[in-house]
C-alpha positions as CSV (number, residue, x, y, z in Angstrom):
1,X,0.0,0.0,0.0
2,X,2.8,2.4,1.0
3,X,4.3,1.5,-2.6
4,X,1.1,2.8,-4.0
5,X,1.2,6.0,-2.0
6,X,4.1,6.6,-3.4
7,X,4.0,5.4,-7.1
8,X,0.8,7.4,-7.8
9,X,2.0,10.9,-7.1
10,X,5.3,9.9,-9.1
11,X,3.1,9.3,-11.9
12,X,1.3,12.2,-11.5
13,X,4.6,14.2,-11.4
14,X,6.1,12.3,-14.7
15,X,2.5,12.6,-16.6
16,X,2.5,16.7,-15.9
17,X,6.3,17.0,-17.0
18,X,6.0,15.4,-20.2
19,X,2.6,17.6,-21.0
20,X,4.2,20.7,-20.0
21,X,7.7,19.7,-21.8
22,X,5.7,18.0,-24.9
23,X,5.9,20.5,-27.7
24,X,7.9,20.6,-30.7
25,X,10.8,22.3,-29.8
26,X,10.8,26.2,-29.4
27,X,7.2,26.8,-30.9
28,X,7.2,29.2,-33.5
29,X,9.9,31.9,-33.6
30,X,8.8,34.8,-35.8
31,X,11.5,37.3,-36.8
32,X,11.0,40.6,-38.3
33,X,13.4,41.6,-41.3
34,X,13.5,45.6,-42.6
35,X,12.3,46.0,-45.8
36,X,9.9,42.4,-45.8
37,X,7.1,40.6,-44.4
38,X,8.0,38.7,-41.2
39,X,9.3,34.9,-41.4
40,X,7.4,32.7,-39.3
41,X,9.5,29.4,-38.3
42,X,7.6,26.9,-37.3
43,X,9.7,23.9,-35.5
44,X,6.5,21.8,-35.4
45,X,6.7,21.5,-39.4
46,X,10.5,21.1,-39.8
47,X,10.0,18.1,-36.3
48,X,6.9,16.2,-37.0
49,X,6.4,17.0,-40.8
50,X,9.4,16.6,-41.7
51,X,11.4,14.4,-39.2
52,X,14.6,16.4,-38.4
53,X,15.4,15.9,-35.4
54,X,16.1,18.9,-33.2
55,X,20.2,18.2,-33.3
56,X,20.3,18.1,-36.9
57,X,20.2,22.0,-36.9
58,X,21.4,22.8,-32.9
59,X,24.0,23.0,-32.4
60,X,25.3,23.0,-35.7
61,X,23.6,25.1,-38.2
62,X,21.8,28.0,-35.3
63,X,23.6,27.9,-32.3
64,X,21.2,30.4,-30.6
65,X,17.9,32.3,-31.4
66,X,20.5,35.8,-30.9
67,X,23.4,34.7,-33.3
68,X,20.6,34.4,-36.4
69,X,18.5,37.1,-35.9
70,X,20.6,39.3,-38.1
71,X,20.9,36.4,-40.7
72,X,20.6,38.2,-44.6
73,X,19.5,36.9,-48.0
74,X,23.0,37.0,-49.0
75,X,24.4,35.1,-45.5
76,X,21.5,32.0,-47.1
77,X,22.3,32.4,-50.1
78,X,26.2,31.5,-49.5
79,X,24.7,28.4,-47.5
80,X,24.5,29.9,-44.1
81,X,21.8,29.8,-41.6
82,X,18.3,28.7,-43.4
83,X,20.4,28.7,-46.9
84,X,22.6,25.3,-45.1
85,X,19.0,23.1,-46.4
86,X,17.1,26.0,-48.0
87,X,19.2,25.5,-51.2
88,X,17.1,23.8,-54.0
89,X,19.2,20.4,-53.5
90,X,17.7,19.6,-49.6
91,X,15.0,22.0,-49.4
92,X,13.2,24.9,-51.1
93,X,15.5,27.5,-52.5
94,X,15.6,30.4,-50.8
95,X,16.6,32.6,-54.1
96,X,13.1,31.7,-55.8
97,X,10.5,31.2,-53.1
98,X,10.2,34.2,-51.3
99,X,6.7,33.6,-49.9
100,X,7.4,30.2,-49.1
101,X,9.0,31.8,-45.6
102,X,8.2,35.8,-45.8
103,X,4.1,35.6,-45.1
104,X,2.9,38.5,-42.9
């Protein structure tokens, strides 16, 4: 019985965590370039749509949300940031598909 006692709030414990914890990665992260609509990213799409898994880009390709905000058309166009898969080989090109990622 004491086992019990104790199992059930442990379960209780573990069950919240992994709700809270459960999401795709960071959500959506929206950033806001000068001179175009913003760029929603969505890791929901790029984790469960697609199946990256979340190391595939951290720690290699965006070390941190700060590092990339100020990433530019030319930076992904040279392969960097977004333009590492966004390069008509892996993924969408960035050069053609400009609404594919700039939609509000």
């Amino acid at each position: 019985m004491k086992n019990i006692l104790i199992l059930i709030p442990l379960a209780l414990i573990f069950l919240l965590t992994s709700i809270v914890f459960g999401r795709i990665g960071g959500g959506e992260i929206i950033f806001k370039p000068k001179g175009a609509k913003d760029v929603i990213f969505s890791h929901e799409s790029h984790v469960s749509d697609i199946g990256l898994k979340c190391t595939e880009c951290h720690d290699s390709i965006f070390l941190t949300k700060e590092k990339h905000k100020k990433a530019t058309m030319t930076d992904m166009r040279k392969g960097l940031s977004c333009g590492a898969c966004h390069n008509g080989k892996i993924a969408f090109d960035v050069k053609a598909n400009c609404s594919n990622c700039h939609k509000r």
